[in-house]
C-alpha positions as CSV (number, residue, x, y, z in Angstrom):
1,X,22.4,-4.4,-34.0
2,X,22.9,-0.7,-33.2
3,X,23.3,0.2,-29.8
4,X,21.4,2.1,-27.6
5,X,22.7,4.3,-24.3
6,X,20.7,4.3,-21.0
7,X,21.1,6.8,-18.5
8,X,21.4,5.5,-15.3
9,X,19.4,6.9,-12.4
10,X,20.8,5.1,-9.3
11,X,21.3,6.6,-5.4
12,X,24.9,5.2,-5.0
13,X,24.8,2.3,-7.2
14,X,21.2,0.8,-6.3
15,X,19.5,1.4,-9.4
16,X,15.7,3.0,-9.7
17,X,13.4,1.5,-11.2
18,X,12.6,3.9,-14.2
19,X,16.3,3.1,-15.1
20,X,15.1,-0.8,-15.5
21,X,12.0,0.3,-17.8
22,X,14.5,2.4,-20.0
23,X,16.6,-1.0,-20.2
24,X,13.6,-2.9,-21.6
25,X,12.1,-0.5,-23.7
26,X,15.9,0.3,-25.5
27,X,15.9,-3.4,-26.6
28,X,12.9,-3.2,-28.6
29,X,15.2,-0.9,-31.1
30,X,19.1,-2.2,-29.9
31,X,21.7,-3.3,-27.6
32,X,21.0,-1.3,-24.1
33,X,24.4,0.4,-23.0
34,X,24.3,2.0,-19.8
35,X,25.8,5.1,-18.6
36,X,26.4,5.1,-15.3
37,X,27.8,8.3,-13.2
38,X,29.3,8.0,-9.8
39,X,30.6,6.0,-7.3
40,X,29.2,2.0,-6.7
41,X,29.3,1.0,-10.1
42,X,30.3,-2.7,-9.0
43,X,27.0,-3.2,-7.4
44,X,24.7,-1.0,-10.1
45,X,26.3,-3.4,-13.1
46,X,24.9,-6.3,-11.6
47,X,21.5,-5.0,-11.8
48,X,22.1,-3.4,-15.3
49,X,23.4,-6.7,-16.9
50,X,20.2,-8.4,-15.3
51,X,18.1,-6.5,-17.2
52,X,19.7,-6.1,-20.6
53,X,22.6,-3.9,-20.2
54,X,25.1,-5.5,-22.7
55,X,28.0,-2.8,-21.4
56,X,28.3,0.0,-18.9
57,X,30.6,2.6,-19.4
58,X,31.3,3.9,-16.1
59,X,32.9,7.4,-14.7
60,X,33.0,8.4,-11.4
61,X,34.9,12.1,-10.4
62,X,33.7,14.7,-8.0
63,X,32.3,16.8,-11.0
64,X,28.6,14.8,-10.6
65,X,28.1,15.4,-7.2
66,X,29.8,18.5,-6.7
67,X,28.0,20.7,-9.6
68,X,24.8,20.6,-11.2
69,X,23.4,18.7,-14.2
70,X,26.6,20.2,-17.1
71,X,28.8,17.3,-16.1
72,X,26.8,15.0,-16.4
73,X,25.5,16.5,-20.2
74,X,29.4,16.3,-20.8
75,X,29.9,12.9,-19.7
76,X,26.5,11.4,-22.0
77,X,27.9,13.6,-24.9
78,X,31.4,11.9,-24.8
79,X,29.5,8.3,-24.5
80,X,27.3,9.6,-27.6
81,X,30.5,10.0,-29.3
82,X,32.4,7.0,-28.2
83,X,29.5,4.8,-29.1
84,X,27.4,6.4,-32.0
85,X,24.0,5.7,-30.6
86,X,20.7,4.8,-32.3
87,X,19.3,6.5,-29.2
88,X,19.7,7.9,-25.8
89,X,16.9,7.0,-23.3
90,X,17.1,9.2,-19.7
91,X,13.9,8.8,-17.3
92,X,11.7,11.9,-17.2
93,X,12.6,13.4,-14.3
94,X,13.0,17.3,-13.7
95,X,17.1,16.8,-13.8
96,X,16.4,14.2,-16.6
97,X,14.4,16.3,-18.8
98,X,17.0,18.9,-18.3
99,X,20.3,16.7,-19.1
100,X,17.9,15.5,-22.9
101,X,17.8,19.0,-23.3
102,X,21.2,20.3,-22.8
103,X,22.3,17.0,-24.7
104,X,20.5,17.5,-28.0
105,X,21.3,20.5,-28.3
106,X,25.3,19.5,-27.8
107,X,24.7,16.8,-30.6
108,X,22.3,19.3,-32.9
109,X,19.6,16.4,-32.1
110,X,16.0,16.4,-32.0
111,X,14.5,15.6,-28.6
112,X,10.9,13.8,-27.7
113,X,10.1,14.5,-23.6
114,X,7.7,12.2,-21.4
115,X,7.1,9.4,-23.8
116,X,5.1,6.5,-22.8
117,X,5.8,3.6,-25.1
118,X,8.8,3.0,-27.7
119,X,9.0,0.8,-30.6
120,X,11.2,0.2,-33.5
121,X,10.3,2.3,-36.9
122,X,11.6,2.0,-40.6
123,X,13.6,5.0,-39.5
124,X,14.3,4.8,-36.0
125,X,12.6,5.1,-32.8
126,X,8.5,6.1,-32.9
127,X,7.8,6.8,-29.4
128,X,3.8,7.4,-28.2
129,X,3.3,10.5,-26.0
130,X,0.3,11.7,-23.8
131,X,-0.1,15.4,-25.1
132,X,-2.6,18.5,-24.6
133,X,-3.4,17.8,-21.2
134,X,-3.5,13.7,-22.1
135,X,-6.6,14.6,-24.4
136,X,-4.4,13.3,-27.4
137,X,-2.3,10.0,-28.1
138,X,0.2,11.0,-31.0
139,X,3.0,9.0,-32.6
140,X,6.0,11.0,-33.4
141,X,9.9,10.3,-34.1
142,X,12.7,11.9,-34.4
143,X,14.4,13.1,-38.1
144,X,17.2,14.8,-37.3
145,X,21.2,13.3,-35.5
146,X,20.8,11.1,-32.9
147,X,17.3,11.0,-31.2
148,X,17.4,11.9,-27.5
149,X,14.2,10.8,-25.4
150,X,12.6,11.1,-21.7
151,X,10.3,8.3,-21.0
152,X,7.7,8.5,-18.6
153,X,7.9,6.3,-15.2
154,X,5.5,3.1,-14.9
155,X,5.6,3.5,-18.8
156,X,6.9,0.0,-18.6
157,X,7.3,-3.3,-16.8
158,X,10.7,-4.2,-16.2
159,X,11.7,-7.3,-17.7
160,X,14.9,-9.4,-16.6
161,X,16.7,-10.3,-20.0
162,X,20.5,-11.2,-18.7
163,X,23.2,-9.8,-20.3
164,X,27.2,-9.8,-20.1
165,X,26.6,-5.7,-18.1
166,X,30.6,-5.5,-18.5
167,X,31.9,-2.6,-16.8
168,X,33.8,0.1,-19.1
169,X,35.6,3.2,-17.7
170,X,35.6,5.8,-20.0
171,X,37.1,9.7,-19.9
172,X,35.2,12.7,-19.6
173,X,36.6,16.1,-20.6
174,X,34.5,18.7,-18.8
175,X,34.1,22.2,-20.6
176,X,34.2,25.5,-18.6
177,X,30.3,25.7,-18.1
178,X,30.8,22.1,-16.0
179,X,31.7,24.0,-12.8
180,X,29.6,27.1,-13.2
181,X,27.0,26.3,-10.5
182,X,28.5,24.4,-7.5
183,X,26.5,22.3,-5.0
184,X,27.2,24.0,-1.4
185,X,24.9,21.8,0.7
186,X,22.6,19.0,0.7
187,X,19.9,17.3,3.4
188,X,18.6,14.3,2.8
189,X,14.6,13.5,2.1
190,X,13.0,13.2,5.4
191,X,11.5,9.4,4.4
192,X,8.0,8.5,4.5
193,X,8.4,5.3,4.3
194,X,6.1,4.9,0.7
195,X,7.0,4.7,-2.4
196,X,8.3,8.0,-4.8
197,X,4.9,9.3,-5.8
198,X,6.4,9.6,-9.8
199,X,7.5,6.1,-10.1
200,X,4.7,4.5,-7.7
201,X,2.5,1.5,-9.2
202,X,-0.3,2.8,-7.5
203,X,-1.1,6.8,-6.2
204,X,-4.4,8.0,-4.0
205,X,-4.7,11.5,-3.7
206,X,-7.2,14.0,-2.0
207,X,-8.3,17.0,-3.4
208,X,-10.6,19.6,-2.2
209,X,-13.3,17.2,-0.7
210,X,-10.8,16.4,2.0
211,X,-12.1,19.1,3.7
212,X,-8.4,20.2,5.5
213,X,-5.1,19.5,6.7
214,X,-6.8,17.0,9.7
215,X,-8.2,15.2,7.9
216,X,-5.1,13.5,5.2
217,X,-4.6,10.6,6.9
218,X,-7.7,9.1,5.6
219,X,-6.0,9.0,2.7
220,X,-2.3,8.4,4.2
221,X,-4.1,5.0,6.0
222,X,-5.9,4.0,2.8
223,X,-2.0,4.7,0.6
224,X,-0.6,2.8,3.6
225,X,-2.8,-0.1,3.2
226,X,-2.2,-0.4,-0.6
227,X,1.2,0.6,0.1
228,X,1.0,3.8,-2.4
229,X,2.1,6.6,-2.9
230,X,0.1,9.7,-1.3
231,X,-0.9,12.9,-4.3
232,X,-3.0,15.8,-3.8
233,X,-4.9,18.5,-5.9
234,X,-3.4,21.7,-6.4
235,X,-6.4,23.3,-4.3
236,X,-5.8,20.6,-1.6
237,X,-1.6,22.0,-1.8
238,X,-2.6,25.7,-2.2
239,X,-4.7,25.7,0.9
240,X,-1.8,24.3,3.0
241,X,-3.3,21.2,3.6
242,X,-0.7,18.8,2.0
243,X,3.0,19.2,0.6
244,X,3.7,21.0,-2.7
245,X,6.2,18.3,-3.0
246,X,2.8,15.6,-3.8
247,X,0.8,18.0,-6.1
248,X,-0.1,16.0,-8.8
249,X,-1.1,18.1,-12.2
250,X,0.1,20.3,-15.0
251,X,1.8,22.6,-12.3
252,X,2.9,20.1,-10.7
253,X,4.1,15.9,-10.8
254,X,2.9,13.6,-13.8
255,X,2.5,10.3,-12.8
256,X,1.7,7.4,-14.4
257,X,0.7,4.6,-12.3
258,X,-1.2,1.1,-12.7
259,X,-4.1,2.4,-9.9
260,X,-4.5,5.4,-9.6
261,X,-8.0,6.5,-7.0
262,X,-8.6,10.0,-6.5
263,X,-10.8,10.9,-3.4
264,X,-12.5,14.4,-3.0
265,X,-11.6,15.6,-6.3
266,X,-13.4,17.1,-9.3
267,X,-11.4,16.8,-12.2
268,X,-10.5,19.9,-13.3
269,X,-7.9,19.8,-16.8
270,X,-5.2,20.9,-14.4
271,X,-5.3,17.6,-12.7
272,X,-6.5,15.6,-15.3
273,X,-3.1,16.5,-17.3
274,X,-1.1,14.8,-14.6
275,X,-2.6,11.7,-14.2
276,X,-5.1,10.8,-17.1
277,X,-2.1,8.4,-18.6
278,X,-2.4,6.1,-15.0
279,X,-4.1,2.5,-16.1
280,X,-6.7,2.3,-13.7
281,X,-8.3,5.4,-12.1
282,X,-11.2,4.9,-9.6
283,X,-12.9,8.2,-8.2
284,X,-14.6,8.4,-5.1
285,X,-16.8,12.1,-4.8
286,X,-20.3,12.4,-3.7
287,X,-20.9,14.7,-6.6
288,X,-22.5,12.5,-9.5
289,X,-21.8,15.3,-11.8
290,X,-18.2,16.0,-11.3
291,X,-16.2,16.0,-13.9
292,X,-13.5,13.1,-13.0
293,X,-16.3,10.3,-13.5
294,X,-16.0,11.3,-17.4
295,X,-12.2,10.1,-17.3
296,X,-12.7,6.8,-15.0
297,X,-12.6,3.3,-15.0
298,X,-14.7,2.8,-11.6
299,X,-16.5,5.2,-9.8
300,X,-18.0,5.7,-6.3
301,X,-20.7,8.1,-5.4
302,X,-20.8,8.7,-2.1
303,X,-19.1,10.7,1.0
304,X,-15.3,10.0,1.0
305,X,-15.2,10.3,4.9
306,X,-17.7,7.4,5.3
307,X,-15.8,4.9,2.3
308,X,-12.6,5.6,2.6
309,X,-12.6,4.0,6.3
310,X,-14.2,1.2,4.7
311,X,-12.2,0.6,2.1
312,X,-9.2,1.0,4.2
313,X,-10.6,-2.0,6.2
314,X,-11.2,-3.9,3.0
315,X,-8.1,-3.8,2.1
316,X,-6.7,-4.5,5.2
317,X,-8.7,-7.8,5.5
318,X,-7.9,-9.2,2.3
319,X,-4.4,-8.7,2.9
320,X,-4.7,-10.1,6.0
């Protein structure tokens, strides 16, 4: 069976969770092989052979934390050539998205961004994408070299399939663009304590209705309770009331979680595009006529400020 590379995503060695979804979808068409770049491998090939990972070639040098994302296009093109893959499967991320990129265009590939579902073809890969702001399903593969593709996050359930996951250092030769933009500082994410809002199972955001800044954690106790990730509209973001960071929408994060509520917001196509692919969406707004309740699986009529609380405490009392 032809093998398939996985980029690992991993924050030294313990593995994300889009990584795991990449592992089960690659064995629908091959053998997973993970790529994994950096230090901790030890502890990441554990996980990786859990779920599927049959090898994982391993490099760790300063080049991948010390400069941006050309090190680690070298290091997947010299896996691509050592192994000859049906595919290469990198989570949609911004940096993964920009790694596919630079990497078919090394191999003179054809690339597919933000898939949702993967499944073996005649020939190769058909992958199902979300496109036109999610108004659209379409089917599409790739006909040219070796077929690079980002997958959405929550575009899968992980599924444990337990494999050898023997580690395999290999050699990277890194080319003169590797050290062209250097890394001069970092700070850490200041920790919220919930979940990433791109890879969360469930999201509730506040849009305009939240009427300001003060009044967020409504929706920060109801996320809490669920323990979700908190999003917000790009009008709720623009008028200062919540991080950039959480906009959900075309300008900003696409997520694609199992619940997905939306409190105060109307639905515009800008938000729609970022998270009409979620599984479940349930708007709350008092306006009957608002767009979102066209794209919904449940919907509530009636003032977010009075059933919020209230669903906060029903949530809270089932959970006990």
């Amino acid at each position: 069976m032809a093998e398939v590379l996985v980029y690992v995503d991993h924050v030294d060695g313990a593995v994300r969770k889009p990584t795991l979804e990449l592992l089960t979808l690659a064995r629908r068409v091959g053998e997973p092989v993970a790529v994994h770049l950096g230090p901790h491998v030890e502890d990441a090939a554990k996980t990786l052979g859990e779920y599927g990972a049959t090898r994982v070639l391993a490099a760790d040098v300063p080049e991948f934390a010390d400069y941006l994302v050309v090190p680690k296009v070298d290091a997947l093109q010299a896996a691509c050539e050592s192994v000859s893959p049906a595919a290469v499967l990198v989570p949609s991320s911004a940096e993964g998205k920009e790694i596919a990129a630079r990497l078919a265009v090394r191999l003179g590939s054809g690339i597919i961004t933000d898939a949702v579902d993967l499944e073996a073809g005649d020939e190769g890969p058909v992958t199902t994408q979300s496109v036109f702001a999610a108004a659209f399903t379409t089917k599409s593969r790739i006909s040219k070299g070796t077929p690079v593709i980002t997958v959405k996050p929550n575009s899968a359930s992980p599924e444990a399939a337990p494999a050898a996951g023997a580690v395999e250092q290999f050699t990277v030769s890194f080319g003169e663009a590797a050290t062209g933009t250097k890394v001069t500082s970092r700070a850490p994410r200041e920790s919220t304590g919930r979940p990433e809002l791109t890879e969360a199972a469930i999201v509730v955001s506040g849009g305009r209705g939240v009427n300001g800044a003060e009044n967020f954690p409504l929706i920060e106790n109801l996320a809490d309770a669920l323990g979700a990730a908190v999003g917000a509209s790009r009008a709720a973001v623009d008028a200062g009331w919540y991080p950039h960071s959480h906009q959900v929408g075309q300008t900003g994060k696409t997520v694609s979680p199992q619940l997905y509520i939306a409190t105060g917001i109307s639905g515009a196509i800008q938000h729609r595009a970022g998270m009409q692919t979620s599984k479940t969406i349930v708007a709350i707004n008092k306006d009957a006529e608002a767009p979102i309740f066209d794209l919904v699986d449940y919907g509530v009529v009636g003032d977010l400020f009075e059933v919020v609380p209230q669903l906060t405490d029903e949530v809270k009392t089932r959970k006990g």
